[in-house]
C-alpha positions as CSV (number, residue, x, y, z in Angstrom):
1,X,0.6,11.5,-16.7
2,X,-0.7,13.3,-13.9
3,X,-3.4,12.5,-11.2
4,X,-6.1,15.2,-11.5
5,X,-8.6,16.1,-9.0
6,X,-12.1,17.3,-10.9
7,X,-14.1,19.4,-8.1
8,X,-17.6,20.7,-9.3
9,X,-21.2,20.6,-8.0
10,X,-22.5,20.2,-11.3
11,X,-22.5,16.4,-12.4
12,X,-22.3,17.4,-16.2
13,X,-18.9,19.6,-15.9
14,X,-17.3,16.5,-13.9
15,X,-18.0,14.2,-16.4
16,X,-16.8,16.2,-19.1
17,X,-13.3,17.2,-17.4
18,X,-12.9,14.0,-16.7
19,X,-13.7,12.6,-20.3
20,X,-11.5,15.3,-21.4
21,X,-8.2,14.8,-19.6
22,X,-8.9,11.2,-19.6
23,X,-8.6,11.1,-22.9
24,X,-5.0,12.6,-22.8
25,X,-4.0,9.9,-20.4
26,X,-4.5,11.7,-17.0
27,X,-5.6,10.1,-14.0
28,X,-8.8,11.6,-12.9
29,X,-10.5,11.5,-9.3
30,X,-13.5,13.6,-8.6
31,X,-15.9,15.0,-6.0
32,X,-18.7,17.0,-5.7
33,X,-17.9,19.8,-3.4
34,X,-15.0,20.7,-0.9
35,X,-16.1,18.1,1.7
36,X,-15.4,15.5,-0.6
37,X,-12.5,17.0,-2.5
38,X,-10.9,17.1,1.5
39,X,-11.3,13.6,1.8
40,X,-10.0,12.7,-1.6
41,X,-6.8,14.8,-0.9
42,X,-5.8,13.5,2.6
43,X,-6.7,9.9,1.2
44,X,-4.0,10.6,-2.1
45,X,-2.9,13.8,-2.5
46,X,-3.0,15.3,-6.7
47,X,-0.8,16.4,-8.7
48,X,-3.6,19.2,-9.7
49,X,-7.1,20.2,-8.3
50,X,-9.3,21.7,-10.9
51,X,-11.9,23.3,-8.4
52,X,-14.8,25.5,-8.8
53,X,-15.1,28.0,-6.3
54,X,-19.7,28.0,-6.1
55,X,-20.3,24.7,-4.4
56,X,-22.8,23.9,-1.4
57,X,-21.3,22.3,1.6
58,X,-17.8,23.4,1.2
59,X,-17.3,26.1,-1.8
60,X,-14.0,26.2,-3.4
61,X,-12.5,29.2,-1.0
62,X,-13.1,27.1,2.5
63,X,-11.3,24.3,0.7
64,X,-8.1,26.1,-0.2
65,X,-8.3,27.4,3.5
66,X,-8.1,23.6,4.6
67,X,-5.8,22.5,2.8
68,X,-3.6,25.3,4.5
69,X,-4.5,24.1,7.0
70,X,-3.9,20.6,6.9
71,X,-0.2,22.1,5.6
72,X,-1.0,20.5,2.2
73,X,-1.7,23.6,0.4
74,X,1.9,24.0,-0.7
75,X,2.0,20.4,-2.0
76,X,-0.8,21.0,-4.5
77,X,-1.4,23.0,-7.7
78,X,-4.6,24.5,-8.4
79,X,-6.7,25.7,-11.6
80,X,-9.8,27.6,-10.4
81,X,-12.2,26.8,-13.5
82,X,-15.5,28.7,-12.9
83,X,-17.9,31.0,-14.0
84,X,-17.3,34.0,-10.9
85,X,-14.7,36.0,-12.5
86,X,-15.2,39.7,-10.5
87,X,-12.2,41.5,-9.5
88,X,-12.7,40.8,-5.7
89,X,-12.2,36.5,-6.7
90,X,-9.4,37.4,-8.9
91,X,-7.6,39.0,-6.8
92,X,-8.1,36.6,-4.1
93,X,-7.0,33.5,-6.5
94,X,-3.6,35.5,-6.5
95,X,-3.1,35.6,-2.9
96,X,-4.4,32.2,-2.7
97,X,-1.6,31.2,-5.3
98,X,-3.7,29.6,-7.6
99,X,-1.9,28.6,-10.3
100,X,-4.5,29.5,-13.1
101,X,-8.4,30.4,-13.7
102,X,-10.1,29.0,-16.3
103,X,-13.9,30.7,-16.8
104,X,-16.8,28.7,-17.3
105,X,-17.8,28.3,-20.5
106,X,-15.0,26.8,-21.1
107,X,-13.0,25.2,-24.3
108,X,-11.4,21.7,-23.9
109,X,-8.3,22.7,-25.7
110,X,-7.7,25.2,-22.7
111,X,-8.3,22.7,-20.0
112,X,-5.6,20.3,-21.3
113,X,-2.9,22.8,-22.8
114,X,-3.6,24.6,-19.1
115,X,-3.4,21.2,-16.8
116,X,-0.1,20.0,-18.8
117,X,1.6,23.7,-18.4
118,X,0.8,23.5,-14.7
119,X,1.6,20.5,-14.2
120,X,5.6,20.8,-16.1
121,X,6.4,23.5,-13.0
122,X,9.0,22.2,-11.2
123,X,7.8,21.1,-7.9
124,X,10.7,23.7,-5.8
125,X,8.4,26.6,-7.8
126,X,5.5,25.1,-6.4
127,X,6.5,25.2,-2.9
128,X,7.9,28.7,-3.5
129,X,4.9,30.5,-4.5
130,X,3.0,29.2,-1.7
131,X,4.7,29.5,1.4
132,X,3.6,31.8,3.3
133,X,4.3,32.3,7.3
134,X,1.1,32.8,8.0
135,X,0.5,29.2,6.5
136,X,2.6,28.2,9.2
137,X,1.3,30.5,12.3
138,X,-2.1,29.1,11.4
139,X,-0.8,25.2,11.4
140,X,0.6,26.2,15.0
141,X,-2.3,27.5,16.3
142,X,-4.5,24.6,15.2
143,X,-2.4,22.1,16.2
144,X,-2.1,24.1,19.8
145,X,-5.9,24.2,20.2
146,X,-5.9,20.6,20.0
147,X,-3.7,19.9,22.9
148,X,-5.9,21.5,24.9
């Protein structure tokens, strides 16, 4: 099955996404916030991050921007599951290339038929929908600022 990345602030709605996709066989990780989640992902990198986008430290959009970063961003799909569903995140989840959005309530039947749809897309796909030259430019620039 797949390793799954759980990333909430809330204690309670880890557990429970991990009890649910542990249950179908998943391999679960989790952290509290983006901070954590970073670490996680540099340590072993998922096969999916389910990430909530309201967290302290490091919300859900600084993360995505790291792991662009950190040129990982193609390597990993992602399933926003929170409760901020305006127009102005939705539309930014696109450009982001996030895979899916799940909102908060959510049902557990939706959280595993989602995670086992995302993760049966063929990894080329993946890489695909997220490359993006600015991706690139930014890696560049980063890695530029450090040499001086």
């Amino acid at each position: 099955m797949a390793k799954v990345l759980v990333v909430d602030d809330e204690p309670a709605i880890r557990l429970l996404l991990q009890s649910i996709l542990a249950q179908e066989g998943h391999d679960i990780e989790t952290a509290a916030d983006g901070v954590e989640a970073l670490s996680t992902v540099q340590r072993e990198l998922p096969d999916v991050v389910l990430l909530d986008l309201a967290m302290p430290n490091m919300d859900g959009w600084h993360f995505l921007e790291e792991l662009r970063t950190l040129g990982l961003r193609s390597r990993v799909r992602v399933i926003i599951v929170s409760a901020t569903t305006d127009p102005e995140s939705m539309a930014r989840g696109q450009e982001e290339g996030v895979h899916e959005r799940i909102a908060k309530p959510f049902d557990a039947n939706a959280i595993v038929r989602t995670v086992e749809a995302v993760v049966q897309e063929p990894a080329e796909e993946i890489l695909a929908r997220r490359e993006h030259p600015e991706d690139l430019a930014r890696l560049i620039d980063k890695l530029q600022s450090l040499d001086n």
